[in-house]
N, C-alpha and C positions, 0 to 999 in steps of 0.2 A: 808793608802796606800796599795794597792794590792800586795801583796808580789811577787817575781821576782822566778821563778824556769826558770833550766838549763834542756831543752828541751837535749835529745840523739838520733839518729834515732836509731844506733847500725850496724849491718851488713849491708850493702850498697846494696851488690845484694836481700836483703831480702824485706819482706814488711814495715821493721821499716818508708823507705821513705813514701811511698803512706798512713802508716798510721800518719805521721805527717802531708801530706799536706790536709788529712780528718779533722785532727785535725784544722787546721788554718782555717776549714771555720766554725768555731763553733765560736760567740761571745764569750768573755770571759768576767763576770763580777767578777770572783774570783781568778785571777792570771795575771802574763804579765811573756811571756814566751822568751825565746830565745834558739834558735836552733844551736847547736854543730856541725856541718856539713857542708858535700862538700856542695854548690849549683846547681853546674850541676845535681849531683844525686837529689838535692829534684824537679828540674825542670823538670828532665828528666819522674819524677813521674806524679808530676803534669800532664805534657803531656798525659802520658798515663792512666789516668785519667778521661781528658777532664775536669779537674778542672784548678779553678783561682789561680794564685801564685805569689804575688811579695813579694820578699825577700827587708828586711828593715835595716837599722841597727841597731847591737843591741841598742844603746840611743835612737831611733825613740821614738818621744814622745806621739804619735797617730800610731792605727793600726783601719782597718776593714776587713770583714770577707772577706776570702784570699791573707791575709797578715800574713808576720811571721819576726820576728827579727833573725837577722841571727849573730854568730861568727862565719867564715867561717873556717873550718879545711878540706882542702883539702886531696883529696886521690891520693896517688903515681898512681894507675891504672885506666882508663876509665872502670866502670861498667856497665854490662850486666845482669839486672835482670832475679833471675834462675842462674845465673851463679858464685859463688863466687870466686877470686881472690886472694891469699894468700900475692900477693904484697899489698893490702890495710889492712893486720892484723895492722901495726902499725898504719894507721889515725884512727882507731876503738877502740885503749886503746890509742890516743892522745885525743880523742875525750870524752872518757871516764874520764881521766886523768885530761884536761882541764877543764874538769866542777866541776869535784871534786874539785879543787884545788880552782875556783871560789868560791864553796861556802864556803870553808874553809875561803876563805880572804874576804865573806861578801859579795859578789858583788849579790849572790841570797842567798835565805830561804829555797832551797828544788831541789831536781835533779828528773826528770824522764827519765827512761831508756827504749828504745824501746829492739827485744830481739837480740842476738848475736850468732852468728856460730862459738861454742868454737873448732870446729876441722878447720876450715879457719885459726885462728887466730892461734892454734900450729903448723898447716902447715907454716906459715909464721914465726916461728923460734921463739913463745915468750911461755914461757910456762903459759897457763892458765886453770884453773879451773873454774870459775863464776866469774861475776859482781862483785856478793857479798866480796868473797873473795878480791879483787883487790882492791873494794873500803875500807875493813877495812884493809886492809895493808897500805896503803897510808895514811889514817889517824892515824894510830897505835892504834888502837881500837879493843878490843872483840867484836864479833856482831854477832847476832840472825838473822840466815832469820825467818820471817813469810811469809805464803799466805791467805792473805784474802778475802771473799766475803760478800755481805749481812747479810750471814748465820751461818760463824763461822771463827773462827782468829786461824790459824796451824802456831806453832813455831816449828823449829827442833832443838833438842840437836846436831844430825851428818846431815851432808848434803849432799856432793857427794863425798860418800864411797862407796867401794865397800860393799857388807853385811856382809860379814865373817871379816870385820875387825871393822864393829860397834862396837859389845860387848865388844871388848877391849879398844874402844876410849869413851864408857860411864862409867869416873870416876867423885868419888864426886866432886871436883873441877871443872869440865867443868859444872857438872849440874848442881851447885851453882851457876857460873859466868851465862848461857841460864836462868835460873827464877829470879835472878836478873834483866839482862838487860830485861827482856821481862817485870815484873813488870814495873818495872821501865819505858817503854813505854808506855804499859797503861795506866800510870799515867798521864804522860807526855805531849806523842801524842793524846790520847784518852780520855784525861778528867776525867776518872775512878779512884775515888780516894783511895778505897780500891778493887782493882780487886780482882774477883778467876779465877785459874787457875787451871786446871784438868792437871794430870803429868799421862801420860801412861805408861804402863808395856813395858817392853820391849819381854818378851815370852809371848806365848800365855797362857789366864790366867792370865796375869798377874802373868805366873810363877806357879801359882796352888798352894801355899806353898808352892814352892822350889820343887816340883814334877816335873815343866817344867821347870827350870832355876831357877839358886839362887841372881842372878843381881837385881830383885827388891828386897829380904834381905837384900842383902849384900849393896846394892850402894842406889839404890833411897828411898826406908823407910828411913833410919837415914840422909839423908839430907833431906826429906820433915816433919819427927819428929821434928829437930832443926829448921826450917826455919817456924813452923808451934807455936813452944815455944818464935818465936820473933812476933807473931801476922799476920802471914801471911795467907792467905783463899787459901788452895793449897789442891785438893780432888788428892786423889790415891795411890799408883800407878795403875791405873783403867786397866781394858782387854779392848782392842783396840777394840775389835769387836762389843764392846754396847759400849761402851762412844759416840759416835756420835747417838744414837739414841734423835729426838727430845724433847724429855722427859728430857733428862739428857742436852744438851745442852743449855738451856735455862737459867741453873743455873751456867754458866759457860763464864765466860769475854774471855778465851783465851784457846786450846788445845795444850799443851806441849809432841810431837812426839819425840820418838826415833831416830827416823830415816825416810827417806825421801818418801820412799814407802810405809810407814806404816800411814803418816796422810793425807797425797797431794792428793792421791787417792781421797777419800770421800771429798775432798773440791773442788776438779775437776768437780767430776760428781754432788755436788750439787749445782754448779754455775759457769759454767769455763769461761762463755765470759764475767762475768762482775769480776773475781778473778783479781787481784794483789798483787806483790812479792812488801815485804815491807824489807829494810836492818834496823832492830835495830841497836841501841848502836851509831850509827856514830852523829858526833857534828851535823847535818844538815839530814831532811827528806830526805829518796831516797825511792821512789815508782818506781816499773817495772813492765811489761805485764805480763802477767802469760803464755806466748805460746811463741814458738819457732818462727824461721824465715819464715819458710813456703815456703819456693825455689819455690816450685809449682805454688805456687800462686800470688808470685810476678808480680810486672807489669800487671796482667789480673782485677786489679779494684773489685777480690772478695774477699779479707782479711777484716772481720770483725775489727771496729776497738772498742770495746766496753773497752775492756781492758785497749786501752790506753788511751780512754774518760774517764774511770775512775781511772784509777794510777794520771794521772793529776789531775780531781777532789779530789783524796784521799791526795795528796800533797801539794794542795793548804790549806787541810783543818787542813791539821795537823803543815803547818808553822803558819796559825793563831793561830790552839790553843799552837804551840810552845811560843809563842808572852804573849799570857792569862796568861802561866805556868809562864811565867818568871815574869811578871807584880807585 
């Protein structure tokens, strides 16, 4: 059977719409998907589009290309692409919430998430950070963003901090728990049954011997000493500035970043429209777009949708091999 992922569009005024109702006119021979969403917004898309759209229910037991299964989660406001609306912050984590929650009780194998407008959604009184965050709270789970493309797999130890307060949120124990769950993933989700994993400096240099900082002495050496005496393939702590050269990433299953502007950079620029945010560590796959909402571009039919052809591809493929692991 074709495993079931929980379609998100995300921000209402954004292009998450227009880019699921692209998505629906793709046949699907690796997933059966359903969509977390107003219907008027993904119609309203469709329209301006000039694309085919009939919404189904989710049980519909047949779909063709422009058709979508729908669990309808309504929004308190009539949307205005381009225009975000802080009265729809709450359908946007109902929507969020409710798929999570699905896949917790079984009913899918895998969530894809279109992207979100985290200042709409504080404007509307709920305090948020990321996806990511929300969704390992809800589960009660530690968890690892990566962004991946074709070309290389970036985990982050910190994620949206400010920068003067990284160095003090990278202690042994958080770095222990992000190469864990990230091992542990490529095992998992990626078949990879002994990964390596390159762990980067946090100063430039790599610190230099503690000429530029003493944090990969003091912090990341003696956890990747110990974690390397349990038989694990962990290179570093390497200088940020050559660890992505093609030479050296060949030998390497996954890039373990400090911090968020220090690896996403180089995975952007070497492949941003086919990149997806992947959330480690949660009971169930969640793949997300790698780009923002795009206000601009909304409702004008030119949002690229490559991102979230492939988050969905990458999510269908990692509940099957979730399915292989468990077997």
């Amino acid at each position: 059977m074709l495993p079931a992922l929980a379609l998100v569009p995300g921000e209402p005024a954004g292009v998450g719409p227009e880019l699921c109702v692209r998505l629906a006119q793709l046949p699907r021979q690796d997933c059966r998907l359903v969509a977390f969403a107003d219907p008027d917004v993904l119609l309203a898309a469709s329209q301006a589009l000039s694309l085919p759209l009939r919404l189904l229910d989710e049980h519909a037991a047949t779909e063709q290309p422009g058709d979508l299964r729908l669990r309808p989660v309504p929004n308190v406001a009539a949307t205005t692409f381009g225009q975000t609306d802080a009265r729809n912050a709450t359908s946007v984590i109902q929507a969020l919430t409710a798929a999570a929650q699905a896949c917790l009780d079984g009913d899918f194998e895998g969530m894809v998430t279109g992207p979100v407008h985290k200042a709409a959604i504080n404007a509307g009184g709920i305090a948020y950070t990321g996806t990511t965050e929300l969704l390992a709270q809800h589960a009660g789970r530690e968890v690892v963003m990566m962004l991946a493309n074709d070309i290389v797999r970036v985990a982050l130890v910190t994620t949206h901090l400010p920068l003067r307060a990284v160095p003090d949120a990278i202690q042994p124990a958080l770095l222990r728990d992000c190469l864990r769950i990230t091992r542990d993933a490529l095992r998992q989700d990626f078949g990879i049954a002994d990964p390596v994993i390159a762990v980067l400096g946090l100063n430039p240099h790599a610190g230099e011997a503690g000429h530029l900082g003493s944090e990969e002495i003091e912090v990341i050496e003696p956890v990747l000493a110990d974690l390397r005496a349990q038989d694990w393939q962990l290179v570093g702590p390497l200088p940020a500035d050559t660890a992505f050269l093609p030479q050296k990433l060949s030998g390497f299953d996954a890039v373990l970043a400090m911090y968020h502007d220090q690896g996403l950079p180089v995975l952007k620029y070497s492949g941003f429209e086919q990149a997806v945010n992947l959330t480690l560590g949660l009971p169930y796959p969640r793949v997300a777009v790698d780009h923002g909402t795009a206000l601009d571009l909304a409702g004008r039919g030119l949002a690229d949708p490559s991102s979230l052809f492939a988050a969905t591809e990458q999510c269908a493929r990692i509940a099957l091999q979730r399915r292989r692991h468990r077997a």
